[in-house]
N, CA, C and O atoms as a Tinker XYZ file with bonds, in Angstrom:
   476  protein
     1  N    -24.080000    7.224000  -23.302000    73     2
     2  CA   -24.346000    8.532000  -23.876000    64     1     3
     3  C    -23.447000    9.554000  -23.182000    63     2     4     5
     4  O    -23.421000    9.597000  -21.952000    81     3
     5  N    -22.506000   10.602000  -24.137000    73     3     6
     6  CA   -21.836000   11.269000  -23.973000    64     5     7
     7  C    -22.861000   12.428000  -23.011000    63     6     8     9
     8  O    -24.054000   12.477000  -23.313000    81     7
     9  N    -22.274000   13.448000  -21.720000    73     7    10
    10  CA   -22.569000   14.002000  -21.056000    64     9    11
    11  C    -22.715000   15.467000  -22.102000    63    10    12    13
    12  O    -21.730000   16.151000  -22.383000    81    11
    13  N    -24.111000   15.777000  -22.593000    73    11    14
    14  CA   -24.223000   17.046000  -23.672000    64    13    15
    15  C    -25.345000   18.299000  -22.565000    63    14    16    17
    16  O    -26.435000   17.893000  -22.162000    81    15
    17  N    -24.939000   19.513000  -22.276000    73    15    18
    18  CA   -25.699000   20.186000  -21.170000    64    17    19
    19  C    -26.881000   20.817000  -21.779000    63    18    20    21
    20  O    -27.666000   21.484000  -21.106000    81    19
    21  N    -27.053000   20.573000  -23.327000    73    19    22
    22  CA   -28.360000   21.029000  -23.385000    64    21    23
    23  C    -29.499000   19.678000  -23.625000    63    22    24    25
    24  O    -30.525000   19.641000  -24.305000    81    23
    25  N    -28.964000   18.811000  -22.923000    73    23    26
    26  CA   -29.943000   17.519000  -22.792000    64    25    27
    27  C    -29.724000   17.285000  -21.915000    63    26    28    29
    28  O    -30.855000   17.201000  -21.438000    81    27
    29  N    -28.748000   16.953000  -20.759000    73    27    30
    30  CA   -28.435000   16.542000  -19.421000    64    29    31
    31  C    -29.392000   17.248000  -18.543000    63    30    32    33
    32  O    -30.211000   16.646000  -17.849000    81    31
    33  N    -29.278000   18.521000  -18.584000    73    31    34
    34  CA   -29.862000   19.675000  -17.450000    64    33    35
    35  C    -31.230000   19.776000  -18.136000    63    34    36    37
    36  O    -31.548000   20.964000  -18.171000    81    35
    37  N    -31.806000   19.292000  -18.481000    73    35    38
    38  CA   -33.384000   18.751000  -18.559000    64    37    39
    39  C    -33.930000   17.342000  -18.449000    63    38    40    41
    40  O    -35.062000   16.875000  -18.582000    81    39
    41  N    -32.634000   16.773000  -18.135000    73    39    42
    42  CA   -33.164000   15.059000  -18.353000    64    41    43
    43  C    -33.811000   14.975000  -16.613000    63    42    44    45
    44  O    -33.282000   15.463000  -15.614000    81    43
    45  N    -35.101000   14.192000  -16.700000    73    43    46
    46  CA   -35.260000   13.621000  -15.107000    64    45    47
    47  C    -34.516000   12.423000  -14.875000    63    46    48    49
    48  O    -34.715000   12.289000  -13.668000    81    47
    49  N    -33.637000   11.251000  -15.286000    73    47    50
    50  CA   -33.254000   10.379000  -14.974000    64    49    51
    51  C    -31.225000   11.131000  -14.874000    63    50    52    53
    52  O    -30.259000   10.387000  -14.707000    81    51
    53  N    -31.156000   12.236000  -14.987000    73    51    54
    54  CA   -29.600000   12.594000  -14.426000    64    53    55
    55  C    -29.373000   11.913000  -12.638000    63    54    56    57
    56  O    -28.240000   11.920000  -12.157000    81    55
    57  N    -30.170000   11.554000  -12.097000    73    55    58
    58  CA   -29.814000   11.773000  -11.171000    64    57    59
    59  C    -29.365000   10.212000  -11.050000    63    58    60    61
    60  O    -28.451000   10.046000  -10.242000    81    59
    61  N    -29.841000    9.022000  -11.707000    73    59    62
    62  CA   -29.328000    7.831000  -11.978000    64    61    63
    63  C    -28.266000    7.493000  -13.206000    63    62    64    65
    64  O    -27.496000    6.542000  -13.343000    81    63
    65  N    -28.503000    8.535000  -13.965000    73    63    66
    66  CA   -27.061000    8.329000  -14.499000    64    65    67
    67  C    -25.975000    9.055000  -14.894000    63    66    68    69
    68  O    -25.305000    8.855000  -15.908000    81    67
    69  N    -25.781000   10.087000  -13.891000    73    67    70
    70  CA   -24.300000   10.729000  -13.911000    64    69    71
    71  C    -23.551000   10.528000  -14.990000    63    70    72    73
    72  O    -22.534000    9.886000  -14.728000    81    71
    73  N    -23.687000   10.879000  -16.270000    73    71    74
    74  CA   -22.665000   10.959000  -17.573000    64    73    75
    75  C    -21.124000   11.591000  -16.522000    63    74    76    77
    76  O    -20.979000   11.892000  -15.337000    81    75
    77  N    -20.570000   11.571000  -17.261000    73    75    78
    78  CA   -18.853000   12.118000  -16.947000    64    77    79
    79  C    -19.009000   13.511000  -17.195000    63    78    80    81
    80  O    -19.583000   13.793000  -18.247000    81    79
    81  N    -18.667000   14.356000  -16.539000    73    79    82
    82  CA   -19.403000   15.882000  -17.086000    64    81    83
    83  C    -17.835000   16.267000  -17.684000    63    82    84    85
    84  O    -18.207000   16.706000  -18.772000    81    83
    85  N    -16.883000   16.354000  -17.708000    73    83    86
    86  CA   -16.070000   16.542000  -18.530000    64    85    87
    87  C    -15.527000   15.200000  -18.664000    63    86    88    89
    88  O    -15.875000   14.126000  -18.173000    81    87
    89  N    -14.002000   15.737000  -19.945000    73    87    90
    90  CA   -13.293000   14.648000  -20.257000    64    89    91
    91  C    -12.380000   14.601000  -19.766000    63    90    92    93
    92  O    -11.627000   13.728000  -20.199000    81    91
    93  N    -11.905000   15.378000  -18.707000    73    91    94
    94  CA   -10.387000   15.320000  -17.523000    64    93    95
    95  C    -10.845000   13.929000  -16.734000    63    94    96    97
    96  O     -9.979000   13.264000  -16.164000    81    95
    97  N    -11.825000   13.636000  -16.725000    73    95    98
    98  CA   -11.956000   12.697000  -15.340000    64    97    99
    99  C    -11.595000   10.908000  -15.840000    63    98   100   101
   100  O    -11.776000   10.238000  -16.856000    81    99
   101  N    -11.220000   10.760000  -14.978000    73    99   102
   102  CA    -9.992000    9.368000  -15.613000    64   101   103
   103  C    -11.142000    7.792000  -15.095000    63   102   104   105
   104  O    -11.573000    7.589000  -13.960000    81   103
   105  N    -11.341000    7.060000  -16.123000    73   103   106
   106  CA   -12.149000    5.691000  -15.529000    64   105   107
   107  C    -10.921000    4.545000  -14.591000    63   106   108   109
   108  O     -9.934000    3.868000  -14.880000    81   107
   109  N    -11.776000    4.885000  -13.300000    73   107   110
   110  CA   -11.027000    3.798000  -12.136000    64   109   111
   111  C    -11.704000    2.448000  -11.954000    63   110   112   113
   112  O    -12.842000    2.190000  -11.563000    81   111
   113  N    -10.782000    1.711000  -12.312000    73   111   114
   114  CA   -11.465000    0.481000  -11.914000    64   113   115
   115  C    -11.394000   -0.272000  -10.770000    63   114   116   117
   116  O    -10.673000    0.174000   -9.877000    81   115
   117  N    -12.059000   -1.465000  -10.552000    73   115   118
   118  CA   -12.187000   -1.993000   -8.941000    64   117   119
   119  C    -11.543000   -1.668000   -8.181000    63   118   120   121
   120  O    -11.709000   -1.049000   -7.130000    81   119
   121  N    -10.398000   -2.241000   -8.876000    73   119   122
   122  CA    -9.485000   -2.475000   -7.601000    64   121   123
   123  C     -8.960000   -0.654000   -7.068000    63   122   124   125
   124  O     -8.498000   -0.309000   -5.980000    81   123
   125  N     -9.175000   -0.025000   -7.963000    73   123   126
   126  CA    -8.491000    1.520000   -7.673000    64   125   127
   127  C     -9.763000    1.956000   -6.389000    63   126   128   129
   128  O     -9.511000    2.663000   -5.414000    81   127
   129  N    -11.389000    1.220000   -6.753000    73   127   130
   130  CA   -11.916000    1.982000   -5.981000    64   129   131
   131  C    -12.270000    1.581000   -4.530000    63   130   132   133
   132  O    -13.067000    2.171000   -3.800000    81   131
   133  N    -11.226000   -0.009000   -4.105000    73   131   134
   134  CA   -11.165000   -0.753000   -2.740000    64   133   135
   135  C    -10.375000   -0.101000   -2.303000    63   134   136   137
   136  O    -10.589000    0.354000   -1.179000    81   135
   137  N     -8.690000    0.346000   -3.230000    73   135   138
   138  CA    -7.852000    1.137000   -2.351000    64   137   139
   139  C     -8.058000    2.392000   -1.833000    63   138   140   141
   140  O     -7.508000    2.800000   -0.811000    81   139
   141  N     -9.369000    3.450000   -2.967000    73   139   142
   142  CA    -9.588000    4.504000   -2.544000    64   141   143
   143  C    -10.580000    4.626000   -1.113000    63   142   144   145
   144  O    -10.385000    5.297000   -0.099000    81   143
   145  N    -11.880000    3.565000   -1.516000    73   143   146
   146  CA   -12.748000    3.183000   -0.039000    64   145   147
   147  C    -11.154000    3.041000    1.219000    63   146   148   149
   148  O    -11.192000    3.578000    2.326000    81   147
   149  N    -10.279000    2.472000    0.868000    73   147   150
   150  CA    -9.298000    1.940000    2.215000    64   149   151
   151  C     -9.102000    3.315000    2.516000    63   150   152   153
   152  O     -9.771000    3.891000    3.374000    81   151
   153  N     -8.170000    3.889000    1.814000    73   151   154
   154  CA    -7.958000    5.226000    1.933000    64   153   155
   155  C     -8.475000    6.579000    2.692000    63   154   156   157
   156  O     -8.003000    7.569000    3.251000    81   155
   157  N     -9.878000    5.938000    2.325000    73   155   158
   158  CA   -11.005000    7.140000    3.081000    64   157   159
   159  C    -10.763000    6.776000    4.720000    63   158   160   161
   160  O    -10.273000    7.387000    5.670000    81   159
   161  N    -11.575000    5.014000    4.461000    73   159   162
   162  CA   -11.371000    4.519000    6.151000    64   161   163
   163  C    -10.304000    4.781000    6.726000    63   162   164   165
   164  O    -10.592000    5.097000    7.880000    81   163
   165  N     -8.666000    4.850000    6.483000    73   163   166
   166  CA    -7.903000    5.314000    6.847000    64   165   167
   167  C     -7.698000    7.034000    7.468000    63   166   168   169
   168  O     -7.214000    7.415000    8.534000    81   167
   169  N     -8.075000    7.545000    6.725000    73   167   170
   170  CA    -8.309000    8.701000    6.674000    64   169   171
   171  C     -8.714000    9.020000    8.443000    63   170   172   173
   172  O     -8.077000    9.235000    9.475000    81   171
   173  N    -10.131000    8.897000    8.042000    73   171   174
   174  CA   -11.110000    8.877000    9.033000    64   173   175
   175  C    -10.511000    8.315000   10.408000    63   174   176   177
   176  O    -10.730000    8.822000   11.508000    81   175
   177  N     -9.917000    7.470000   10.230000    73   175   178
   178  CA    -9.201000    6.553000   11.413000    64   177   179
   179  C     -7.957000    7.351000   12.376000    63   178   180   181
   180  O     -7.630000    7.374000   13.563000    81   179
   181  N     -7.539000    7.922000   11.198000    73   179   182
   182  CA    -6.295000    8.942000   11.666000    64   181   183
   183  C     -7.001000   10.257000   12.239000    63   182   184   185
   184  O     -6.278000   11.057000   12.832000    81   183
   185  N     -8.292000   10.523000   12.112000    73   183   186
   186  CA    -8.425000   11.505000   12.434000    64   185   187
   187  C     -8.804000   11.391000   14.347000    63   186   188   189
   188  O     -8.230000   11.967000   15.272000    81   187
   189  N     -9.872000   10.502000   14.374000    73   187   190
   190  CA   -10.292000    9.523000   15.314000    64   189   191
   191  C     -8.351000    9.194000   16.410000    63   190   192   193
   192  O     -7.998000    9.515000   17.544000    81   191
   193  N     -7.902000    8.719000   15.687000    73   191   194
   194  CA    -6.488000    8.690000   16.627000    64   193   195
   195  C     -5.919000    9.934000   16.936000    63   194   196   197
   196  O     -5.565000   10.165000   18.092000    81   195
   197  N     -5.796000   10.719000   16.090000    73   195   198
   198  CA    -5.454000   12.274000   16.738000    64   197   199
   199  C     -6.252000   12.726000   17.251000    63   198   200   201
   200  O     -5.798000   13.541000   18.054000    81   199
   201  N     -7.300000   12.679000   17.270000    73   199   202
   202  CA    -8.553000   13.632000   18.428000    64   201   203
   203  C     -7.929000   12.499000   20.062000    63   202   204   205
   204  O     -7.894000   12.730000   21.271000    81   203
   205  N     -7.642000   11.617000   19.425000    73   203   206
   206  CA    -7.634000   10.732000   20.851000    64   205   207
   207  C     -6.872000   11.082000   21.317000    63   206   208   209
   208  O     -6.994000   11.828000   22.288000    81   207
   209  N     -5.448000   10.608000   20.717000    73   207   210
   210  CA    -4.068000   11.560000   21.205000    64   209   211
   211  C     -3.995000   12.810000   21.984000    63   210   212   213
   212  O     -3.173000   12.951000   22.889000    81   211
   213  N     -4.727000   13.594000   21.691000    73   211   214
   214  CA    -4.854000   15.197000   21.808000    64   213   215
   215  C     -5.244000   14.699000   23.094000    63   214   216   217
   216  O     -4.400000   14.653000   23.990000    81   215
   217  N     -6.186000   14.396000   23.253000    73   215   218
   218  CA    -7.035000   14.337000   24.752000    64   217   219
   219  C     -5.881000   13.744000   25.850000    63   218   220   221
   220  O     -5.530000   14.245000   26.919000    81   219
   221  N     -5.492000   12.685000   25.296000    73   219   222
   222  CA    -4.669000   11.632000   26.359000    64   221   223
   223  C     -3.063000   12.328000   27.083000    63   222   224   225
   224  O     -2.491000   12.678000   28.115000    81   223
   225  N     -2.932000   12.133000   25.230000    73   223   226
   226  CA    -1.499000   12.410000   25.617000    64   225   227
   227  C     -1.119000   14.396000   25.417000    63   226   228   229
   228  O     -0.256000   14.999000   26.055000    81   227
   229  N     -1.788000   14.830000   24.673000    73   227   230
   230  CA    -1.874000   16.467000   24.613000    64   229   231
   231  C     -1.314000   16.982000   23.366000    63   230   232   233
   232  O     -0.803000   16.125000   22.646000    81   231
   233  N     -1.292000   18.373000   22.885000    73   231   234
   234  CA    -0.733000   18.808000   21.713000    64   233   235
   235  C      0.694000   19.735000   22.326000    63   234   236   237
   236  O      1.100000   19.882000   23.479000    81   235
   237  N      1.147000   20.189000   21.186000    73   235   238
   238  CA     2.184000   21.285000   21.398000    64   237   239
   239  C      1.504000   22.619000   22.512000    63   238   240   241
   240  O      2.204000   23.420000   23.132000    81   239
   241  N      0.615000   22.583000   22.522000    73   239   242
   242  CA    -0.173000   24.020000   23.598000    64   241   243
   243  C     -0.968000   23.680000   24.706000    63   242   244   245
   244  O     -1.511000   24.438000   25.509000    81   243
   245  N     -0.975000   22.286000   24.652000    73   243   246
   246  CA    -2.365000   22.163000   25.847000    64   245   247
   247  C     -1.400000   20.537000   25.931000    63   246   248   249
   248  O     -1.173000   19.785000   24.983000    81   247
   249  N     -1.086000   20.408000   27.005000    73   247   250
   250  CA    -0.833000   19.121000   27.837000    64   249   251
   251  C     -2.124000   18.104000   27.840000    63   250   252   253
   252  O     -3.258000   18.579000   27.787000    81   251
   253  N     -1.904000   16.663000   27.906000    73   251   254
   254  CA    -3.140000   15.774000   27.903000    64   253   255
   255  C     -3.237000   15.455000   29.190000    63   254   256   257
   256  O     -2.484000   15.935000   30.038000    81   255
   257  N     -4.022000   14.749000   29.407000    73   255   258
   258  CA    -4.463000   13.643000   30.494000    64   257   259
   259  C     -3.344000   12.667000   30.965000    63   258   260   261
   260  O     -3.157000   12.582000   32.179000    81   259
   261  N     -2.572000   11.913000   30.106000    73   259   262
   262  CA    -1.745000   11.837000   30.189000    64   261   263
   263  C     -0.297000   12.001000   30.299000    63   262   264   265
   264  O      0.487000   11.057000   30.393000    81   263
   265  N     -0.039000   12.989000   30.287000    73   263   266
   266  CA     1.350000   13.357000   29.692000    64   265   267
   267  C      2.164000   13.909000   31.334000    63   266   268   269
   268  O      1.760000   14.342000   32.413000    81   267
   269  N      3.401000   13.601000   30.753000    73   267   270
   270  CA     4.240000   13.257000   32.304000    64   269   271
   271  C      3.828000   12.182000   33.336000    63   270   272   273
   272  O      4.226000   12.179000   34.501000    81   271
   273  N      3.269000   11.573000   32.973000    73   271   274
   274  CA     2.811000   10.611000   34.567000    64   273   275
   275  C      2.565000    8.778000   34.014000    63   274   276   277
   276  O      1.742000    8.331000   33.216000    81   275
   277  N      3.391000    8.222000   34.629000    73   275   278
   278  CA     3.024000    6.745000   34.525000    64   277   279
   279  C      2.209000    5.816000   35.294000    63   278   280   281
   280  O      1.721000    5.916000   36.420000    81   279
   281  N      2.177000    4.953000   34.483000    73   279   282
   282  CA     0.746000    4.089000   34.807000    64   281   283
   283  C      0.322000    2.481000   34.614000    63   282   284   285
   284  O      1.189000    1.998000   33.886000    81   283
   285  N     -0.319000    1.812000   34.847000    73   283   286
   286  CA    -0.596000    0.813000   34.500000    64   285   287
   287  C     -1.993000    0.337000   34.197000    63   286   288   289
   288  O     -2.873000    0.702000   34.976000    81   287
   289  N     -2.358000   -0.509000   33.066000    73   287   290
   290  CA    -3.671000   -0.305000   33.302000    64   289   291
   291  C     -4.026000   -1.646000   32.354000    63   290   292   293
   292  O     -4.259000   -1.300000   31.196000    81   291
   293  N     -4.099000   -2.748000   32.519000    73   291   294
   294  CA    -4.031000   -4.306000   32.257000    64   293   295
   295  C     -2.675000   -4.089000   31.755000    63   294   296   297
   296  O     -1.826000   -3.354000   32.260000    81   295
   297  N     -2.535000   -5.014000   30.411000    73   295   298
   298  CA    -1.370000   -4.738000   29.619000    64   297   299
   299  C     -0.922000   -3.726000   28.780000    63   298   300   301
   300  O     -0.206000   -3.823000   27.783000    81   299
   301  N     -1.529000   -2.524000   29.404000    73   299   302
   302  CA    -1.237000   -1.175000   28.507000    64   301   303
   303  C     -0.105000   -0.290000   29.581000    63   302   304   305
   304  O     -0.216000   -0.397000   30.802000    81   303
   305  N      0.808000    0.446000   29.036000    73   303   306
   306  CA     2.000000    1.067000   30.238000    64   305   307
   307  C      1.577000    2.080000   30.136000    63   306   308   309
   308  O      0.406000    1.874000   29.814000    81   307
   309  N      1.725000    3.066000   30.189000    73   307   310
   310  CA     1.861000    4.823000   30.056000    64   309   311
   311  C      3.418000    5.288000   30.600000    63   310   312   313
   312  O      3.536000    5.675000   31.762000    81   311
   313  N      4.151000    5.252000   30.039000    73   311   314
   314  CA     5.506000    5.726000   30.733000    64   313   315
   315  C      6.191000    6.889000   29.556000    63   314   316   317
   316  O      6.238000    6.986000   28.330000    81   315
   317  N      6.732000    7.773000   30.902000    73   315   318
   318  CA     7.409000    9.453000   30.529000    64   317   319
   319  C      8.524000    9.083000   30.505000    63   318   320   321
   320  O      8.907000    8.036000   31.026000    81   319
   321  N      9.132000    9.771000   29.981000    73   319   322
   322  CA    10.780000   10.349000   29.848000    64   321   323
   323  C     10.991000   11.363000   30.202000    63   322   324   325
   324  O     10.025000   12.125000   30.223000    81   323
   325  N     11.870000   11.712000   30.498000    73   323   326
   326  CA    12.488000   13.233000   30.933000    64   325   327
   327  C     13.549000   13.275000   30.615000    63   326   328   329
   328  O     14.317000   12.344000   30.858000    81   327
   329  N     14.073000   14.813000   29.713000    73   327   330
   330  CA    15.416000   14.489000   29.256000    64   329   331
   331  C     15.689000   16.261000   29.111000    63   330   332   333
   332  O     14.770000   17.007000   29.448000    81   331
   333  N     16.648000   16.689000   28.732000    73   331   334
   334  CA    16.841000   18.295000   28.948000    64   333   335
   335  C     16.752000   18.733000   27.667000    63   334   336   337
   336  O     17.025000   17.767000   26.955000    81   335
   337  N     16.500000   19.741000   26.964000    73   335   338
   338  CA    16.547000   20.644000   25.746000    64   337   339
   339  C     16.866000   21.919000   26.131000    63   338   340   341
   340  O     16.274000   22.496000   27.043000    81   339
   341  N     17.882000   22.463000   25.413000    73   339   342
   342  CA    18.319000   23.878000   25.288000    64   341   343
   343  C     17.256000   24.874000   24.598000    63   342   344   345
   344  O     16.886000   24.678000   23.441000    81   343
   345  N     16.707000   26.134000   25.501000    73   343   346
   346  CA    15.930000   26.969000   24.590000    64   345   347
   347  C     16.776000   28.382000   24.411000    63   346   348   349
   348  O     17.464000   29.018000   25.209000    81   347
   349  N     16.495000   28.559000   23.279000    73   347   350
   350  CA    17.467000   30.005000   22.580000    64   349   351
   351  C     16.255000   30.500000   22.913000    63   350   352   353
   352  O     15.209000   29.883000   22.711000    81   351
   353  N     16.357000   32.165000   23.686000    73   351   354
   354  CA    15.415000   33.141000   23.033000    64   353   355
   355  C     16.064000   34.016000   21.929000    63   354   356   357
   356  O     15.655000   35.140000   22.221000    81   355
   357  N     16.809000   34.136000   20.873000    73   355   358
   358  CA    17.390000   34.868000   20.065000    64   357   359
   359  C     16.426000   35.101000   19.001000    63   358   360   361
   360  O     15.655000   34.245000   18.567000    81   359
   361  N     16.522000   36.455000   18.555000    73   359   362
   362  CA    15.978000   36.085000   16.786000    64   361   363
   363  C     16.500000   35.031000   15.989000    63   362   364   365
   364  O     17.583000   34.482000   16.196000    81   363
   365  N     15.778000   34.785000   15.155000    73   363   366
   366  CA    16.198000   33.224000   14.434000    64   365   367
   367  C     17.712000   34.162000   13.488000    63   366   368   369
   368  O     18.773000   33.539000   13.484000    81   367
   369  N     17.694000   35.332000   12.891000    73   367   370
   370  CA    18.909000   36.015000   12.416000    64   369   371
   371  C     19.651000   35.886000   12.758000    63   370   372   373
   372  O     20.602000   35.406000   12.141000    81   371
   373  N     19.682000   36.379000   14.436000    73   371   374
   374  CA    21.109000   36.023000   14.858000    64   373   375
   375  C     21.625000   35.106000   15.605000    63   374   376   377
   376  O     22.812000   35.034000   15.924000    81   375
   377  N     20.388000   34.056000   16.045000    73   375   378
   378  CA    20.657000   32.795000   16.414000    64   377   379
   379  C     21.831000   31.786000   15.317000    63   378   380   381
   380  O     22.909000   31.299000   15.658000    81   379
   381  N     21.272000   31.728000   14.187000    73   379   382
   382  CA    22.218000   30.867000   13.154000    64   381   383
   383  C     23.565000   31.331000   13.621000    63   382   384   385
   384  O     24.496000   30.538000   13.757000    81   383
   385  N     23.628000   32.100000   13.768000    73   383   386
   386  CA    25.395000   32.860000   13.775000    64   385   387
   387  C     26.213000   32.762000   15.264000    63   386   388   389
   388  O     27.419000   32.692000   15.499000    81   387
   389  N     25.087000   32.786000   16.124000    73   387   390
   390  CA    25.519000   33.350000   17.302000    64   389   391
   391  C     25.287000   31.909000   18.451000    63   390   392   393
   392  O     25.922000   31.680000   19.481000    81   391
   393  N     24.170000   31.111000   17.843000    73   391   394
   394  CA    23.517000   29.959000   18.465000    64   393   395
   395  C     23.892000   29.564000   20.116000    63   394   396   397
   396  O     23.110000   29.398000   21.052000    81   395
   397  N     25.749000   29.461000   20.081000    73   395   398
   398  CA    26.567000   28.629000   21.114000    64   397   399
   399  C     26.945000   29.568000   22.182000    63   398   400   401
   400  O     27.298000   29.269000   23.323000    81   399
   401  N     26.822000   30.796000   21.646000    73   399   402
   402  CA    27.118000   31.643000   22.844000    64   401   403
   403  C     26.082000   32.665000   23.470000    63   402   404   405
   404  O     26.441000   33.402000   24.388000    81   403
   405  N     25.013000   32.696000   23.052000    73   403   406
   406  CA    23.633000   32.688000   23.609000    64   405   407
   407  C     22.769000   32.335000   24.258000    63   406   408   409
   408  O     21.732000   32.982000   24.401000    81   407
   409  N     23.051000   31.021000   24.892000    73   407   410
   410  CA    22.116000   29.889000   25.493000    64   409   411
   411  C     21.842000   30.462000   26.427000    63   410   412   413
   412  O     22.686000   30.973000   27.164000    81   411
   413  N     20.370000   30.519000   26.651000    73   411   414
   414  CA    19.476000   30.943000   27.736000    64   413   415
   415  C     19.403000   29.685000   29.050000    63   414   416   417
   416  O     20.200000   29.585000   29.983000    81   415
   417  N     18.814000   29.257000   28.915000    73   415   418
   418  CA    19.024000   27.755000   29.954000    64   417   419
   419  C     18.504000   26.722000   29.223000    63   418   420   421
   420  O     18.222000   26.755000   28.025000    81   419
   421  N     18.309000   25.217000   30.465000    73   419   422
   422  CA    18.301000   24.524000   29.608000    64   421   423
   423  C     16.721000   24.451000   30.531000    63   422   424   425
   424  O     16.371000   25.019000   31.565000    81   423
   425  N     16.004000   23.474000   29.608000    73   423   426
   426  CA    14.465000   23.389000   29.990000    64   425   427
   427  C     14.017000   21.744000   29.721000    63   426   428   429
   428  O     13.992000   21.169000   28.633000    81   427
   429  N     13.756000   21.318000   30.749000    73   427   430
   430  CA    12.983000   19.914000   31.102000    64   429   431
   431  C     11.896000   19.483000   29.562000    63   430   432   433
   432  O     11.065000   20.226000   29.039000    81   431
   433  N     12.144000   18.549000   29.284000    73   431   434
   434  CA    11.326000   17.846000   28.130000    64   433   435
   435  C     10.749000   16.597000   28.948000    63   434   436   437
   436  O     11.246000   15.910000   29.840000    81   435
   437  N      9.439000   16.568000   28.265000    73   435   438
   438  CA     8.635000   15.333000   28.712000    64   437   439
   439  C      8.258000   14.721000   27.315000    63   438   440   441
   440  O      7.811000   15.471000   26.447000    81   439
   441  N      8.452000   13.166000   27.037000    73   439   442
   442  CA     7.887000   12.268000   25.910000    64   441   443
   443  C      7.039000   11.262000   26.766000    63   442   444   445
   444  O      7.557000   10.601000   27.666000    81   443
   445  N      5.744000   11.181000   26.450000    73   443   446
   446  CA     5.136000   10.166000   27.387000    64   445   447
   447  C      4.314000    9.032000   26.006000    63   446   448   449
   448  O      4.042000    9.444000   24.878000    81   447
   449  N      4.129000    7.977000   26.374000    73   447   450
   450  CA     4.238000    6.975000   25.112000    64   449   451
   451  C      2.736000    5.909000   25.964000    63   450   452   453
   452  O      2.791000    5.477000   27.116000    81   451
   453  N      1.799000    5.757000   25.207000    73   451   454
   454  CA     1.029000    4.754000   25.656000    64   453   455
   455  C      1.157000    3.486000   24.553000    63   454   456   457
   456  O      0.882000    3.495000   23.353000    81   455
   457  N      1.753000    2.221000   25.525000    73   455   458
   458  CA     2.073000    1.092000   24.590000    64   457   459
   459  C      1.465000   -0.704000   24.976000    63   458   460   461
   460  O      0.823000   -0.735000   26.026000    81   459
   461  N      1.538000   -1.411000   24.613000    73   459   462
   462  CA     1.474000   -2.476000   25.443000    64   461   463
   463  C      3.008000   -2.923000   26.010000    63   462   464   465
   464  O      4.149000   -2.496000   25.837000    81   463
   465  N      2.442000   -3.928000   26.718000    73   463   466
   466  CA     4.015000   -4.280000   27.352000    64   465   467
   467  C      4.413000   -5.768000   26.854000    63   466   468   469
   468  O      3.684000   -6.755000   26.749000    81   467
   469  N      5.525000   -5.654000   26.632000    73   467   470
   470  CA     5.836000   -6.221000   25.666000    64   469   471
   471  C      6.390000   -7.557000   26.518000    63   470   472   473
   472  O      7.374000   -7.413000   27.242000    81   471
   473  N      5.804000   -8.713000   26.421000    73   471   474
   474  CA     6.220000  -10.456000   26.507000    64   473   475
   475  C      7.117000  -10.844000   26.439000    63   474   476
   476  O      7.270000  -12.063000   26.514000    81   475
């Protein structure tokens, strides 16, 4: 039975059978709705790994627990890099133009990587 709102929104059994309330909405079948369930779990998973990340290793504003310092810890490493990056303070206007003869100094970069170690 087609979804009609002056019978739906009085029916007591709407709540077991959800008609399609418009006709934009597209019929997915199985298999669309294992990849969409994956999808979610994925989702969720990535979020769970970036909250983790954040803590360990840190964001762009707040340094982690980890970050700069190596480690060992069974077969898991924690190891930094250090390598140099140039910071401009220029406006971005006249940076494009001016970029090479502006350079303020250069400033220490840290990449710190938690991995297993590899056999």
């Amino acid at each position: 039975m087609p979804f009609d709102p002056t019978i739906c929104g009085m029916c007591d059994f709407d709540h077991i059978c959800s008609p399609l309330k418009t006709t934009r909405l597209i019929e997915l079948s199985a298999i669309d709705e294992i990849e969409l369930e994956l999808y979610l779990e994925l989702k969720e998973g990535k979020k769970a790994f970036d909250d983790i990340h954040a803590r360990l290793l840190g964001t762009k504003n707040k340094p982690g627990k980890y970050r700069g310092k190596d480690g060992l810890a069974g077969n898991i490493e924690i190891e930094t890099t250090r390598f140099p990056k140039k910071k401009y303070e220029i406006p971005k206007e006249i940076l494009a133009v001016l970029q090479k003869k502006y350079q303020v100094k250069d400033e220490e970069m840290v990449k710190t990587v938690i991995q297993r170690i590899k056999k």
